[in-house]
TIVOZA-844920 format. One record per residue (C-alpha): residue number from 1; x, y, z; chain. Coordinates in steps of 0.5 Angstrom, whole numbers. Layout:
// TIVOZA-844920
k=NUM&u=X&v=Y&w=Z&c=A
...
This chain:
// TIVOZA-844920
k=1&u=-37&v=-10&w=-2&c=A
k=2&u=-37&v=-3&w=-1&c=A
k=3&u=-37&v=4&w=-6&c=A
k=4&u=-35&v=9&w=0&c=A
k=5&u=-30&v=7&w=6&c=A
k=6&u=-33&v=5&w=12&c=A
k=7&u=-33&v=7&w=19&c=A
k=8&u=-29&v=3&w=24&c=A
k=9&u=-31&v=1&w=30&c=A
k=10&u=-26&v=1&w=36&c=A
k=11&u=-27&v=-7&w=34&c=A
k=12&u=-25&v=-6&w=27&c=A
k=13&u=-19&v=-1&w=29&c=A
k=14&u=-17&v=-6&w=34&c=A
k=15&u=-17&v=-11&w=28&c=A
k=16&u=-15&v=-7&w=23&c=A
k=17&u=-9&v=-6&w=28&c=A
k=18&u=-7&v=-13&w=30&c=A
k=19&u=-8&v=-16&w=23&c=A
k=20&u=-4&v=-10&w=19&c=A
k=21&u=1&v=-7&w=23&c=A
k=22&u=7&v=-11&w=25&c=A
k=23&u=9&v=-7&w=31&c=A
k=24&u=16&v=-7&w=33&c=A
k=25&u=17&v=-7&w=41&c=A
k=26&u=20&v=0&w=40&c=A
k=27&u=14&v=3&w=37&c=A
k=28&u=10&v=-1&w=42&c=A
k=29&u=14&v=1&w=48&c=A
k=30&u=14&v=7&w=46&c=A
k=31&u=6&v=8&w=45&c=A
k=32&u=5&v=6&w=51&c=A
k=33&u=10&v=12&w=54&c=A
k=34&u=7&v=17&w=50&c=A
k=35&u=0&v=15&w=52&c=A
k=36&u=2&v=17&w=59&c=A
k=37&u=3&v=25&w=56&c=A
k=38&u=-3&v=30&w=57&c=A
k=39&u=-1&v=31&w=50&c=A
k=40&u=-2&v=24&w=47&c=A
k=41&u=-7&v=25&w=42&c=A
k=42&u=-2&v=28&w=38&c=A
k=43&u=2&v=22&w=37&c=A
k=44&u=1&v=18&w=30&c=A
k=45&u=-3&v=11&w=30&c=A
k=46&u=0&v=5&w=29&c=A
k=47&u=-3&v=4&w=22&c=A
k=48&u=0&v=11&w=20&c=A
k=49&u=7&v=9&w=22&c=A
k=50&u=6&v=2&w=18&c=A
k=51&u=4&v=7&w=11&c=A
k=52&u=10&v=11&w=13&c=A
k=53&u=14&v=5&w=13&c=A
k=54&u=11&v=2&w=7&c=A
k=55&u=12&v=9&w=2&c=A
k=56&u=19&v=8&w=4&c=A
k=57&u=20&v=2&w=2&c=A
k=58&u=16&v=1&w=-4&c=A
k=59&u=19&v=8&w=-6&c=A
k=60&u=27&v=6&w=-4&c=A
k=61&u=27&v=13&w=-1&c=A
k=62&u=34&v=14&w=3&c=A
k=63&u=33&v=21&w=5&c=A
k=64&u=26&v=23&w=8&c=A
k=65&u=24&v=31&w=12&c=A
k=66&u=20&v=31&w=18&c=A
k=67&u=17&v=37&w=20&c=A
k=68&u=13&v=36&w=28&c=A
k=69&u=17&v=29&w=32&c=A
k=70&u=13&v=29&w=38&c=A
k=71&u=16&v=23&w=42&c=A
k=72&u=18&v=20&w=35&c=A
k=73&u=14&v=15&w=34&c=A
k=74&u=14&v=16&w=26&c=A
k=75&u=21&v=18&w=26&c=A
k=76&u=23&v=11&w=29&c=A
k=77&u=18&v=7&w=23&c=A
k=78&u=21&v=11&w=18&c=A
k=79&u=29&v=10&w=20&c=A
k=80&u=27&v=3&w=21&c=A
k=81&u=25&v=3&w=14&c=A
k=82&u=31&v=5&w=11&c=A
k=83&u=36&v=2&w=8&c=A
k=84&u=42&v=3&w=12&c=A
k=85&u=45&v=8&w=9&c=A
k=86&u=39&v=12&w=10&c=A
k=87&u=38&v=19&w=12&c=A
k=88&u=32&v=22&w=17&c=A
k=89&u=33&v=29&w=18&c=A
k=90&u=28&v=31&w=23&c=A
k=91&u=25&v=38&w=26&c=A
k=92&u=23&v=40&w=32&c=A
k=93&u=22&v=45&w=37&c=A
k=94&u=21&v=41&w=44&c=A
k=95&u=27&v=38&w=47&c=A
k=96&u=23&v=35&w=51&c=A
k=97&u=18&v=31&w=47&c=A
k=98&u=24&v=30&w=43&c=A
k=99&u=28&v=27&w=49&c=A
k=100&u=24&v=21&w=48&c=A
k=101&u=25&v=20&w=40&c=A
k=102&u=33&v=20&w=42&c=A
k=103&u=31&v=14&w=46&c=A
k=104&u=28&v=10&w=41&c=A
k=105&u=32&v=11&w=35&c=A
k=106&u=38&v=9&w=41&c=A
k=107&u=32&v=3&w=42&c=A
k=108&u=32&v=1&w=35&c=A
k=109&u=38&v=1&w=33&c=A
k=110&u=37&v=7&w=29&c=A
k=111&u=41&v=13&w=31&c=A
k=112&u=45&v=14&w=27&c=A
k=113&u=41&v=15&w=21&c=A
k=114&u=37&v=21&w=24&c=A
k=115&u=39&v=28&w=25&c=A
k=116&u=35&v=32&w=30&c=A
k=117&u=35&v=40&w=29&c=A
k=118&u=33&v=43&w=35&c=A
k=119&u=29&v=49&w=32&c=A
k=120&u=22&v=53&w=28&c=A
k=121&u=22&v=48&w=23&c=A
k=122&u=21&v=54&w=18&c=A
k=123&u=29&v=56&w=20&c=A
k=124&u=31&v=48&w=18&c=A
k=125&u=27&v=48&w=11&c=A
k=126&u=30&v=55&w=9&c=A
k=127&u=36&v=53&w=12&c=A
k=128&u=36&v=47&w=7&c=A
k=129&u=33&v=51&w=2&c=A
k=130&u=40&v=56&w=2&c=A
k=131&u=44&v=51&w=2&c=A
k=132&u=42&v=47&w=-4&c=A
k=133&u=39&v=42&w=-2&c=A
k=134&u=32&v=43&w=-7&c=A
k=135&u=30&v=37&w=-10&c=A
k=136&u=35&v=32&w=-6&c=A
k=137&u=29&v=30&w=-1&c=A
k=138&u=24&v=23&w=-3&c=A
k=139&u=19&v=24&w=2&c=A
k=140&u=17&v=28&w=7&c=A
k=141&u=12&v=28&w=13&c=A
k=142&u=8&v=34&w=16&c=A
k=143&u=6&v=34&w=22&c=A
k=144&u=7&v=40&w=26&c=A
k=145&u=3&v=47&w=28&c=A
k=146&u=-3&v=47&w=23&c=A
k=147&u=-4&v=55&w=22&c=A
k=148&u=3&v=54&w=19&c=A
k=149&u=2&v=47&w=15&c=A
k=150&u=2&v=52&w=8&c=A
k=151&u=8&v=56&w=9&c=A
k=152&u=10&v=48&w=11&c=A
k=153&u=8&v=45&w=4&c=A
k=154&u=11&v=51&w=0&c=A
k=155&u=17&v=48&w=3&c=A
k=156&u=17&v=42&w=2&c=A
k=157&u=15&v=42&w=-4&c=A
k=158&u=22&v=45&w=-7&c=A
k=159&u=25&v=41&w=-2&c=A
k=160&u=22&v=34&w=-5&c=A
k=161&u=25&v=31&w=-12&c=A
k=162&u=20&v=30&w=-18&c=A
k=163&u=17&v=24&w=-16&c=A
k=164&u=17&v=24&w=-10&c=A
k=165&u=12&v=25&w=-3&c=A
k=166&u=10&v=29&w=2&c=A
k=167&u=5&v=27&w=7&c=A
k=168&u=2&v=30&w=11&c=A
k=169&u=-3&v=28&w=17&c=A
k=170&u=-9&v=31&w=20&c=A
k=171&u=-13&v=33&w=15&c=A
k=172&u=-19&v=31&w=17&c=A
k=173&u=-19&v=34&w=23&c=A
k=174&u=-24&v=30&w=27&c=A
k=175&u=-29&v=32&w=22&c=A
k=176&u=-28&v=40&w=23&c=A
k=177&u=-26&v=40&w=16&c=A
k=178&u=-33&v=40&w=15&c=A
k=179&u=-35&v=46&w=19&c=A
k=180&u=-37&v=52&w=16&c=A
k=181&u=-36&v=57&w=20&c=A
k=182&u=-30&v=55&w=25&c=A
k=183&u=-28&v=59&w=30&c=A
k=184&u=-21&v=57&w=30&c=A
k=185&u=-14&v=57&w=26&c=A
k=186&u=-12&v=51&w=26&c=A
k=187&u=-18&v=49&w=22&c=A
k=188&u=-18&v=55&w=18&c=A
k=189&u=-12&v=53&w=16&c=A
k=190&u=-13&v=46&w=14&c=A
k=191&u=-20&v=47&w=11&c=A
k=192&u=-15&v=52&w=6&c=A
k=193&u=-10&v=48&w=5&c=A
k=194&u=-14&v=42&w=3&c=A
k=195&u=-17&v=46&w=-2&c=A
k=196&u=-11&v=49&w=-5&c=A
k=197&u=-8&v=41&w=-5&c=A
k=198&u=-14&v=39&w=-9&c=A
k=199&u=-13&v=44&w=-15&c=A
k=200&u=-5&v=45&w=-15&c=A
k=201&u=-2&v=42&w=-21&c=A
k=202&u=4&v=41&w=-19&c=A
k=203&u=2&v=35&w=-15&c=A
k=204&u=-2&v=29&w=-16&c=A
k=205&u=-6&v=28&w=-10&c=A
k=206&u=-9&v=22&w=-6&c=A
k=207&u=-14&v=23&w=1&c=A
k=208&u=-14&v=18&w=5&c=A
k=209&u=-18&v=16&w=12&c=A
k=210&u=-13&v=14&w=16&c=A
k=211&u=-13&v=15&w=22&c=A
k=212&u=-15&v=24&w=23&c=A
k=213&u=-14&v=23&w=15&c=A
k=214&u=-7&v=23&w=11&c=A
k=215&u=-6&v=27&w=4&c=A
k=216&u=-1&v=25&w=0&c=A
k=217&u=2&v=30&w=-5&c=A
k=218&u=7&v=27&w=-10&c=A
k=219&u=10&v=32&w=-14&c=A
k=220&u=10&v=32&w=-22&c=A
């Protein structure tokens, strides 16, 4: 028995994997594609996908908000997750990158439950917002530019329904979190972001070490 969460050795990730994640071929094929890309460590891990999936199904989402698709892998767990009726609207800025995503929602059949805009996900979310979309959304997964995951969550935060979810990953940051003098944007931003995440009464709030750390944000 444990009181903390352990540290996972590459075994224990190895097994954590094998054991709780039923990885569909795509998302395999797709993995492994991704992993060919200079830009690779920016793909989520299986264990991230599989959590994805399991709030879906377990809230019975049917529209779902995507800030940062890379090469899909999230996307793609999620859309198989949803029902058929399901919606995914997915925001990106990479065309290429995201060329690869097009291929797997095709791959799995899911094409036709997501909706990708090609343009600075601030726009689509304003976007949104203008169009009387507030409060239309179940869940929301953030993973894009770090120096812009507040204005991001701000956002979503309107976008979701009472009740419903925004996750968002990289919160630990490979442990710079920690540091207390960073030299860098990104974990400036982060560092006060989860520090406003974690007195913001507006949301009940959950951290969890999974994978570079994933916060889940359900609004009140």
């Amino acid at each position: 028995m444990a009181n903390r969460t352990i540290g996972l050795s590459d075994e224990l990730a190895a097994y954590v994997v094998a054991m709780g994640v039923r990885e569909p071929a795509v998302l395999t094929r797709l993995r492994e594609e991704t992993a060919a890309l200079p830009e690779h460590g920016m793909q989520v891990s299986p264990e991230q996908g599989a959590l994805l999936a399991m709030l879906v199904e377990l809230m019975g989402a049917r529209r779902c908000l995507e800030v940062g698709t890379f090469t899909g892998y999230s996307s793609t767990a999620v859309a198989l997750a949803l029902p058929d009726d399901g919606r995914l609207l997915c925001c990106d800025v990479s065309d290429e990158w995201t060329s690869l995503a097009r291929r797997a929602w095709d791959d799995a059949g899911v094409a036709h439950k997501v909706e990708l805009r090609i343009q600075p996900a601030l726009t689509t979310l304003d976007e949104l917002l203008a169009d009387g979309q507030e409060s239309t959304f179940d869940l929301a997964f953030l993973d894009a530019d770090k120096t812009a995951y507040d204005d991001y969550y701000e956002r979503l935060l309107r976008l979701v329904r009472p009740g419903g979810l925004i996750a968002i990953d990289n919160v630990l940051w490979s442990g710079a979190v920690l540091d207390e003098d960073p030299d860098d944007a990104s974990t400036r931003a982060l560092q006060a972001l989860n520090a406003k995440l974690a007195a913001d009464e507006r949301i009940s709030v959950c951290l969890l070490p999974v994978a570079d750390g994933v916060t889940l944000a359900r609004r009140r």
